[in-house]
Structures are given as C-alpha cells and as structure tokens.
C-alpha positions as MATLAB code, in Angstrom:
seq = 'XXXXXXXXXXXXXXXXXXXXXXXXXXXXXXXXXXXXXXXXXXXXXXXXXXXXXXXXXXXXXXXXXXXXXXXXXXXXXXXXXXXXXXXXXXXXXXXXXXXXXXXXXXXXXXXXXXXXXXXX';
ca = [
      61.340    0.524  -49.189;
      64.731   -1.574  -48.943;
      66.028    2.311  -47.822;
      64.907    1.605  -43.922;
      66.969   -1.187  -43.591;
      69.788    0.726  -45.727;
      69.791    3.157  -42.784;
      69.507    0.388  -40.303;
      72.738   -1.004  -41.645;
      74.462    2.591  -41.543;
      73.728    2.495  -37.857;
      74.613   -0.555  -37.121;
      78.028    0.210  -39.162;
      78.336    3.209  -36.622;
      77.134    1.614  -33.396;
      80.334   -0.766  -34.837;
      83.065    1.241  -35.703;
      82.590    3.923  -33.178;
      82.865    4.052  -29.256;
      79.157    3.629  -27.348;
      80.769    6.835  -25.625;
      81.126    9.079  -28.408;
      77.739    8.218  -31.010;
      76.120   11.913  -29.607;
      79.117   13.100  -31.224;
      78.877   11.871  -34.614;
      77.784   14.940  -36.872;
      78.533   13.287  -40.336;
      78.097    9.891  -42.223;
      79.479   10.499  -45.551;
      78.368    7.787  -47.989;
      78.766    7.366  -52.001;
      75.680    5.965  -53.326;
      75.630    4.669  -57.342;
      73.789    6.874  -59.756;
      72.550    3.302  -60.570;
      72.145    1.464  -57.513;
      68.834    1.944  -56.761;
      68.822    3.877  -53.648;
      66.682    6.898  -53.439;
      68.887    9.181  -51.538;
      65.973   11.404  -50.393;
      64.443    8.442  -48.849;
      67.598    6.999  -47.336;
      67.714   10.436  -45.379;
      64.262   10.187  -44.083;
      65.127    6.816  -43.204;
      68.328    7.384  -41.146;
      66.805   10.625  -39.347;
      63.363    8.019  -38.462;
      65.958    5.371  -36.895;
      68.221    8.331  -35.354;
      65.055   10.550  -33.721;
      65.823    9.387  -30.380;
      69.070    7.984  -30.075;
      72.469    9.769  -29.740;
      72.838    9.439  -33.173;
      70.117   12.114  -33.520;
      72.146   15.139  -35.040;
      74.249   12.959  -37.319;
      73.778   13.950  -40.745;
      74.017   11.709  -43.933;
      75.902   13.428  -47.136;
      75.457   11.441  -49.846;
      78.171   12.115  -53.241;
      76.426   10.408  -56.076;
      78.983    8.141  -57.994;
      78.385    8.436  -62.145;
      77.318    4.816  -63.872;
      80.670    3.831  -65.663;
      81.477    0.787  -67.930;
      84.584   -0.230  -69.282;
      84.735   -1.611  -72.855;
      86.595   -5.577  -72.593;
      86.624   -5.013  -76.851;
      87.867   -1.265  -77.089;
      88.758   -0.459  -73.559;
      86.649    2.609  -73.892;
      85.465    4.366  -70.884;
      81.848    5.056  -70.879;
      79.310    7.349  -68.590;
      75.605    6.759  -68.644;
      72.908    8.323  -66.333;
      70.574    5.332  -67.013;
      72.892    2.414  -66.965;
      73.231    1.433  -70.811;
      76.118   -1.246  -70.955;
      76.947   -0.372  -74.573;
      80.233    1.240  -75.338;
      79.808    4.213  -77.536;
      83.246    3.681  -79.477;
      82.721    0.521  -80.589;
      78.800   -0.466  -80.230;
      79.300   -3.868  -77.977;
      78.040   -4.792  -74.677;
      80.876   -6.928  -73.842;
      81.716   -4.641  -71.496;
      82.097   -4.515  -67.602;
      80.768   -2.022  -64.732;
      83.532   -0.265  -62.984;
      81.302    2.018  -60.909;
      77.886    3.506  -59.810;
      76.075    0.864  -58.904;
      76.704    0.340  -55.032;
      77.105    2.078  -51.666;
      79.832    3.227  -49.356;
      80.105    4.741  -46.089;
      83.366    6.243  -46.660;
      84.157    8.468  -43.337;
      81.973    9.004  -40.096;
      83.302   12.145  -38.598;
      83.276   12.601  -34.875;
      83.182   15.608  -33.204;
      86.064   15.879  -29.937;
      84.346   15.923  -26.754;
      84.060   18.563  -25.321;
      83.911   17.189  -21.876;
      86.404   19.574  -19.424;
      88.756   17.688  -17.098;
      88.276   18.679  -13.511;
];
C-alpha cells in the first residue's frame, strides 16, 4: 500500500511549507492525482486521515481532482485521452507518441484557515 507513505509525504510537504503555528488550521490539501498513476484515491484518504488522527492536522481534508491520461502524437501531433493508458494515437495508429499528463501527483494549494486568535 505505497498510499501510507503517499500521505506521509503530503504531511511532511505541510509540516514544510506551513508554520508549526498554524497546521490546526489547515482545512484543505488539494492534490491532482493521474487517472493513471496508480494511486487509489480512496485509500490515499484513509491514509492521510490514519497519519492526521491525532495531530493538528486532524480536520484537514484531502480533495483530490483526477487528471485524464493524455498522449501527444510525435508522428501526427494528435491529442489523445484514454481512461486505461493506451499510448496509441487514434489518428494515425502509432505509439511513437509521448505522455503529457495523468500519470503523477500534485499538491497544488494547502489552504489555511486565519486564526482566529483575538488580540488582547
């Protein structure tokens, strides 16, 4: 289950890129994970909210936009979408062709919530 230390590496991204101060605050962790990659988003979520149960990070949520498997034709140029990750271009019937998308992961924001600390 390579998805644990997927959601290890989220928090550790967090723990990185955002103030010890504020990670009770985080609410989101918005990722795009390939329709090809691999990952099993279902279990990634189990897996961050396992590592997360006690920690400030508890209430952060992961929302996961699924990225499409797309190849370029280096023949045609064609475009090409497949759910299943067939490299052959549909125009003109090669695989010379080169992935331009779905097959990886990116945390692309971490929203944090303002404190809502009051100021004596």
């Amino acid at each position: 289950m390579h998805e644990l230390s997927l959601a290890q590496n989220i928090v550790d991204t967090i723990q990185h890129y955002v103030p010890q101060l504020d990670w009770e605050h985080v609410t989101a962790v918005r990722l795009k994970v390939g329709a090809c990659s691999g990952i099993m988003a279902d279990s990634l979520e189990f897996s961050f909210q396992v590592i997360t149960a006690h920690t400030p990070l508890r209430t952060a949520k992961l929302e996961i936009e699924t990225v499409p498997f797309r190849i370029q034709c280096l023949k045609c140029s064609n475009v090409n979408e497949s759910d299943i990750g067939d490299r052959t271009c549909t125009t003109c019937g090669t695989k010379d062709t080169k992935i331009i998308s779905g097959t990886d992961l990116h945390i692309t924001e971490i929203e944090v919530e303002e404190s809502k600390v009051q100021q004596p």
